[in-house]
N, C-alpha and C positions, 0 to 999 in steps of 0.2 A: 589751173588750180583755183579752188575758192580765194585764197590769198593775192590774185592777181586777178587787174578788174579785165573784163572780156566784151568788148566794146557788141558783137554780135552772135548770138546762141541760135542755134535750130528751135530750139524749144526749152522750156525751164527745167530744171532740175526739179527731181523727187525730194531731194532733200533740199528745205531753204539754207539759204546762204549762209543767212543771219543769224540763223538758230547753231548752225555747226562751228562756226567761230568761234560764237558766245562758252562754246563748249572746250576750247584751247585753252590748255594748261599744261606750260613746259615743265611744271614738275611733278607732274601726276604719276602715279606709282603704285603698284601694286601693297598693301602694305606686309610687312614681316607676317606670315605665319599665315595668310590668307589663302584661301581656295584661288587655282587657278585653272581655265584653260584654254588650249590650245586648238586652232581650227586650223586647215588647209584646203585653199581650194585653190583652180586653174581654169582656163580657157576653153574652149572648146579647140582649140587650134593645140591645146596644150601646148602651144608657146613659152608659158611662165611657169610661176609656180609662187601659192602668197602663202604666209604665214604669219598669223594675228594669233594676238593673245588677249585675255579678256579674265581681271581678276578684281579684290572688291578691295578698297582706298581704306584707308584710315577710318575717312568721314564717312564712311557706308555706302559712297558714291560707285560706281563699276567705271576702272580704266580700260581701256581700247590704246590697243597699241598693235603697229606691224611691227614685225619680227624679222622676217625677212619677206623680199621679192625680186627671187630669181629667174632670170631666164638663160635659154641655149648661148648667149653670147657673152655671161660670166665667166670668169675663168674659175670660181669653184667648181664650177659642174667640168670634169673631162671627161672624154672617153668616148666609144663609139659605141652602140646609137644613144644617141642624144637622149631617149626618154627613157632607157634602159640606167644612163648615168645620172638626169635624173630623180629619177625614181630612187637609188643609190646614196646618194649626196642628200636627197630628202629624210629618209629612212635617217640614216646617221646623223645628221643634224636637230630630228627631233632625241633621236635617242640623249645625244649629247645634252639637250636641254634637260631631258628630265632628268636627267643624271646630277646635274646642278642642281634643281630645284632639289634631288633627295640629298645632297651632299649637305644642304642648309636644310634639312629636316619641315621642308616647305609642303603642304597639302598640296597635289596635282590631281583635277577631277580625269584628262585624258584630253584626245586629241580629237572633235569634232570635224567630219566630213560626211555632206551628204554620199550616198550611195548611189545614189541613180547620174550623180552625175559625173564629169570626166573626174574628180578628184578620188572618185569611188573605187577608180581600180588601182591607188594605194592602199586600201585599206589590205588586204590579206599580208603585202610584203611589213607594214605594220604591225601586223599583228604576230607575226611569226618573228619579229622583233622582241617581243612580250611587251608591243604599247596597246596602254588601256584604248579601244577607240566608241567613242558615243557617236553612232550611227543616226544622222539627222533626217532621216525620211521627210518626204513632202508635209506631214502634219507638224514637222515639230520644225522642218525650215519656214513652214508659212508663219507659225508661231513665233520664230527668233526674229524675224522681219517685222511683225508687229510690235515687237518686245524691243526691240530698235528705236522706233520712230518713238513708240512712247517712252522711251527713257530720253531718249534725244530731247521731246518736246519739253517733258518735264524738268529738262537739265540734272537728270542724275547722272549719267554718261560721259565720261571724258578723256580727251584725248590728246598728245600729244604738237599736234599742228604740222604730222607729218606730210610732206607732198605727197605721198603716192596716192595713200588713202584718202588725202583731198581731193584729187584728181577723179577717182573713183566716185567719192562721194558726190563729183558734180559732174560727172558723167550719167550717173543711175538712174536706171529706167525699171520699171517695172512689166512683171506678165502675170496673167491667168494663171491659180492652180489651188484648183477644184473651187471650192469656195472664197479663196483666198487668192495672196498674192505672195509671189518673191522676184528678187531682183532676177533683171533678165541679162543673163549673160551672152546671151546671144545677141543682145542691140548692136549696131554699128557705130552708135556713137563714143562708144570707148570702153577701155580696159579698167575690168570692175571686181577682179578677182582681190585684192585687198579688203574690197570692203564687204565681198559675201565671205570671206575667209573671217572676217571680226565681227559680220552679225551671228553667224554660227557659233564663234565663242561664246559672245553674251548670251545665247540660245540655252548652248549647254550650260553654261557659269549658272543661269538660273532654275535651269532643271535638276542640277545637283539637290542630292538630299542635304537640309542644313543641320 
Protein backbone atom coordinates (compact mmCIF):
# COMPACT_ATOMS: atom_id res chain seq x y z
CA UNK A 1 0.00 0.00 0.00
CA UNK A 2 1.27 3.71 -0.49
CA UNK A 3 1.08 3.90 3.33
CA UNK A 4 3.92 1.37 3.77
CA UNK A 5 7.38 1.84 2.36
CA UNK A 6 8.28 -1.15 -0.34
CA UNK A 7 11.98 -1.56 -0.09
CA UNK A 8 11.58 -3.14 -4.09
CA UNK A 9 9.00 -2.41 -7.18
CA UNK A 10 9.01 -3.94 -10.70
CA UNK A 11 8.51 -0.69 -12.00
CA UNK A 12 6.80 2.87 -10.60
CA UNK A 13 3.51 3.54 -10.20
CA UNK A 14 1.09 5.65 -12.58
CA UNK A 15 0.14 7.35 -9.90
CA UNK A 16 2.94 9.22 -7.74
CA UNK A 17 3.23 8.36 -4.18
CA UNK A 18 3.39 11.76 -3.00
CA UNK A 19 0.66 13.36 -4.69
CA UNK A 20 -1.97 10.57 -3.50
CA UNK A 21 -1.10 10.98 0.35
CA UNK A 22 -1.01 14.55 -0.06
CA UNK A 23 -4.69 13.92 -1.00
CA UNK A 24 -5.66 11.89 2.63
CA UNK A 25 -8.16 13.28 4.50
CA UNK A 26 -9.83 11.10 7.22
CA UNK A 27 -12.88 13.37 7.29
CA UNK A 28 -13.76 14.01 3.92
CA UNK A 29 -17.21 13.65 3.10
CA UNK A 30 -19.65 13.99 0.91
CA UNK A 31 -21.50 17.05 1.86
CA UNK A 32 -25.51 17.13 2.81
CA UNK A 33 -27.58 17.69 -0.30
CA UNK A 34 -24.77 17.13 -2.91
CA UNK A 35 -24.82 15.21 -6.16
CA UNK A 36 -23.52 11.75 -5.90
CA UNK A 37 -22.29 8.78 -7.70
CA UNK A 38 -21.79 5.42 -7.66
CA UNK A 39 -19.45 3.19 -9.96
CA UNK A 40 -18.85 -0.61 -10.04
CA UNK A 41 -16.51 -2.45 -11.49
CA UNK A 42 -14.54 -6.16 -11.22
CA UNK A 43 -11.85 -8.29 -12.60
CA UNK A 44 -11.58 -10.15 -15.29
CA UNK A 45 -11.48 -13.27 -13.30
CA UNK A 46 -14.46 -11.70 -11.79
CA UNK A 47 -13.02 -12.73 -8.51
CA UNK A 48 -14.33 -9.37 -6.63
CA UNK A 49 -16.57 -7.00 -7.03
CA UNK A 50 -15.64 -2.83 -5.95
CA UNK A 51 -17.83 -0.20 -5.20
CA UNK A 52 -16.79 3.61 -5.11
CA UNK A 53 -18.41 6.43 -4.64
CA UNK A 54 -17.65 9.89 -5.75
CA UNK A 55 -19.50 13.11 -4.61
CA UNK A 56 -18.70 17.07 -4.20
CA UNK A 57 -17.26 18.28 -0.45
CA UNK A 58 -18.34 21.25 1.20
CA UNK A 59 -15.25 23.22 -0.17
CA UNK A 60 -16.16 22.22 -3.76
CA UNK A 61 -13.38 19.76 -3.61
CA UNK A 62 -14.76 15.80 -5.18
CA UNK A 63 -14.60 12.90 -2.34
CA UNK A 64 -13.54 9.38 -3.54
CA UNK A 65 -14.39 6.75 -1.29
CA UNK A 66 -14.80 2.78 -1.43
CA UNK A 67 -17.92 1.57 -0.54
CA UNK A 68 -17.47 -1.80 -0.61
CA UNK A 69 -14.98 -4.83 -2.02
CA UNK A 70 -16.22 -7.98 -2.23
CA UNK A 71 -15.25 -11.07 -2.93
CA UNK A 72 -16.46 -15.23 -3.32
CA UNK A 73 -14.88 -15.67 0.17
CA UNK A 74 -17.13 -13.04 2.06
CA UNK A 75 -19.77 -14.42 3.87
CA UNK A 76 -22.21 -11.60 2.48
CA UNK A 77 -22.19 -13.12 -0.83
CA UNK A 78 -24.08 -17.01 -0.25
CA UNK A 79 -25.30 -19.20 -2.37
CA UNK A 80 -24.42 -21.35 -5.43
CA UNK A 81 -22.94 -20.18 -8.26
CA UNK A 82 -20.88 -17.83 -6.92
CA UNK A 83 -21.49 -15.05 -9.70
CA UNK A 84 -25.23 -15.74 -9.90
CA UNK A 85 -24.91 -14.72 -5.85
CA UNK A 86 -23.02 -12.29 -6.61
CA UNK A 87 -24.45 -10.57 -8.91
CA UNK A 88 -27.67 -10.80 -6.31
CA UNK A 89 -26.01 -9.36 -3.14
CA UNK A 90 -24.51 -6.61 -5.75
CA UNK A 91 -27.93 -5.60 -7.16
CA UNK A 92 -29.44 -5.46 -3.43
CA UNK A 93 -26.79 -3.55 -1.90
CA UNK A 94 -26.80 -0.96 -4.39
CA UNK A 95 -30.53 -0.76 -4.26
CA UNK A 96 -30.17 -0.44 -0.43
CA UNK A 97 -27.87 2.47 -0.89
CA UNK A 98 -30.00 4.53 -2.98
CA UNK A 99 -32.66 3.82 -0.89
CA UNK A 100 -30.82 5.76 1.82
CA UNK A 101 -29.60 8.34 -0.12
CA UNK A 102 -33.63 9.03 -1.06
CA UNK A 103 -34.64 8.42 2.55
CA UNK A 104 -32.42 11.75 3.35
CA UNK A 105 -33.76 13.50 0.21
CA UNK A 106 -30.07 13.18 -1.12
CA UNK A 107 -29.49 14.02 -5.08
CA UNK A 108 -28.06 10.47 -6.66
CA UNK A 109 -26.70 10.98 -10.48
CA UNK A 110 -26.81 6.57 -10.77
CA UNK A 111 -24.40 3.97 -10.84
CA UNK A 112 -21.43 4.19 -13.38
CA UNK A 113 -20.13 0.96 -15.24
CA UNK A 114 -18.25 0.66 -18.24
CA UNK A 115 -20.14 -1.78 -20.72
CA UNK A 116 -17.69 -3.43 -22.65
CA UNK A 117 -16.11 -4.65 -19.82
CA UNK A 118 -16.58 -7.71 -17.18
CA UNK A 119 -18.74 -5.24 -14.83
CA UNK A 120 -20.92 -4.71 -17.90
CA UNK A 121 -22.96 -7.77 -17.60
CA UNK A 122 -24.67 -6.10 -14.40
CA UNK A 123 -25.88 -3.57 -15.97
CA UNK A 124 -29.35 -5.24 -17.26
CA UNK A 125 -30.01 -7.17 -13.74
CA UNK A 126 -29.61 -3.18 -12.53
CA UNK A 127 -31.56 -1.91 -14.48
CA UNK A 128 -34.47 -4.15 -14.16
CA UNK A 129 -33.92 -3.20 -10.54
CA UNK A 130 -35.12 0.47 -11.69
CA UNK A 131 -31.28 1.82 -11.02
CA UNK A 132 -30.45 4.80 -12.87
CA UNK A 133 -27.21 3.33 -14.76
CA UNK A 134 -24.62 6.00 -16.77
CA UNK A 135 -23.03 3.65 -19.19
CA UNK A 136 -19.15 4.77 -19.46
CA UNK A 137 -18.09 3.72 -23.00
CA UNK A 138 -14.39 3.81 -24.05
CA UNK A 139 -14.80 7.80 -24.77
CA UNK A 140 -16.01 8.81 -21.50
CA UNK A 141 -13.74 5.88 -19.53
CA UNK A 142 -10.60 7.38 -21.28
CA UNK A 143 -12.15 10.78 -20.27
CA UNK A 144 -12.82 9.93 -16.37
CA UNK A 145 -9.04 8.62 -16.41
CA UNK A 146 -7.80 11.91 -17.52
CA UNK A 147 -10.23 13.74 -15.14
CA UNK A 148 -8.48 11.66 -12.32
CA UNK A 149 -5.01 12.39 -12.81
CA UNK A 150 -5.80 16.00 -13.20
CA UNK A 151 -7.98 16.53 -10.29
CA UNK A 152 -5.30 14.31 -8.36
CA UNK A 153 -2.61 16.64 -9.66
CA UNK A 154 -4.37 19.65 -9.03
CA UNK A 155 -5.38 18.36 -5.42
CA UNK A 156 -9.07 18.88 -5.68
CA UNK A 157 -9.67 15.19 -5.22
CA UNK A 158 -9.87 13.45 -1.81
CA UNK A 159 -9.88 10.69 -0.19
CA UNK A 160 -10.18 8.76 2.73
CA UNK A 161 -6.67 6.86 3.16
CA UNK A 162 -8.39 3.77 2.55
CA UNK A 163 -6.01 0.48 1.99
CA UNK A 164 -7.70 -1.05 -0.74
CA UNK A 165 -7.83 1.78 -2.91
CA UNK A 166 -4.29 2.45 -2.00
CA UNK A 167 -3.13 -0.74 -3.03
CA UNK A 168 -4.85 -0.30 -6.41
CA UNK A 169 -3.71 3.07 -6.55
CA UNK A 170 0.05 1.72 -6.49
CA UNK A 171 -0.55 -1.06 -8.25
CA UNK A 172 -1.85 0.86 -11.68
CA UNK A 173 -0.90 0.42 -14.86
CA UNK A 174 -1.99 1.92 -17.75
CA UNK A 175 -3.19 0.57 -21.72
CA UNK A 176 -3.85 1.92 -25.20
CA UNK A 177 -7.47 3.02 -26.02
CA UNK A 178 -7.89 4.58 -29.17
CA UNK A 179 -6.30 7.90 -28.69
CA UNK A 180 -6.26 7.58 -25.13
CA UNK A 181 -5.60 5.61 -22.12
CA UNK A 182 -7.27 3.64 -19.08
CA UNK A 183 -6.18 1.77 -16.47
CA UNK A 184 -5.39 -1.70 -17.42
CA UNK A 185 -7.04 -4.35 -15.56
CA UNK A 186 -5.62 -6.86 -16.97
CA UNK A 187 -1.81 -6.17 -15.69
CA UNK A 188 -0.32 -8.76 -13.44
CA UNK A 189 0.76 -6.53 -11.20
CA UNK A 190 -2.25 -6.28 -9.00
CA UNK A 191 -5.93 -5.94 -8.22
CA UNK A 192 -7.07 -2.46 -9.43
CA UNK A 193 -10.82 -2.90 -9.61
CA UNK A 194 -11.31 -0.12 -6.53
CA UNK A 195 -9.62 2.28 -8.23
CA UNK A 196 -11.43 1.95 -11.91
CA UNK A 197 -14.61 1.63 -9.89
CA UNK A 198 -13.74 5.47 -8.33
CA UNK A 199 -12.28 6.89 -11.58
CA UNK A 200 -15.58 6.01 -13.20
CA UNK A 201 -17.40 7.77 -10.42
CA UNK A 202 -15.68 10.92 -10.68
CA UNK A 203 -16.07 10.31 -14.61
CA UNK A 204 -19.78 10.46 -14.12
CA UNK A 205 -19.92 13.02 -10.91
CA UNK A 206 -18.53 15.28 -13.70
CA UNK A 207 -20.50 14.58 -16.53
CA UNK A 208 -23.69 15.24 -14.64
CA UNK A 209 -25.71 18.18 -15.76
CA UNK A 210 -25.19 21.01 -13.05
Amino acid sequence: YFNQTREKRETESVIDRDAWLAQVDEKSKIAPEAQAVLAVDMPPDRSRVAIAVAGWRADGGIHLGLVNDTGRDDPEVEGEPYLGSLVNWLAERIVDLLALRRERGVPFGGVAIDPSATAGSLIKTLEARGVKVIKMAAQQHAQACGSFMNHLEDRTVWHLGQPELGAAAADAKTRVLSDAWAWDRKSRKGYIAPLVAGTLALGALLGLPE
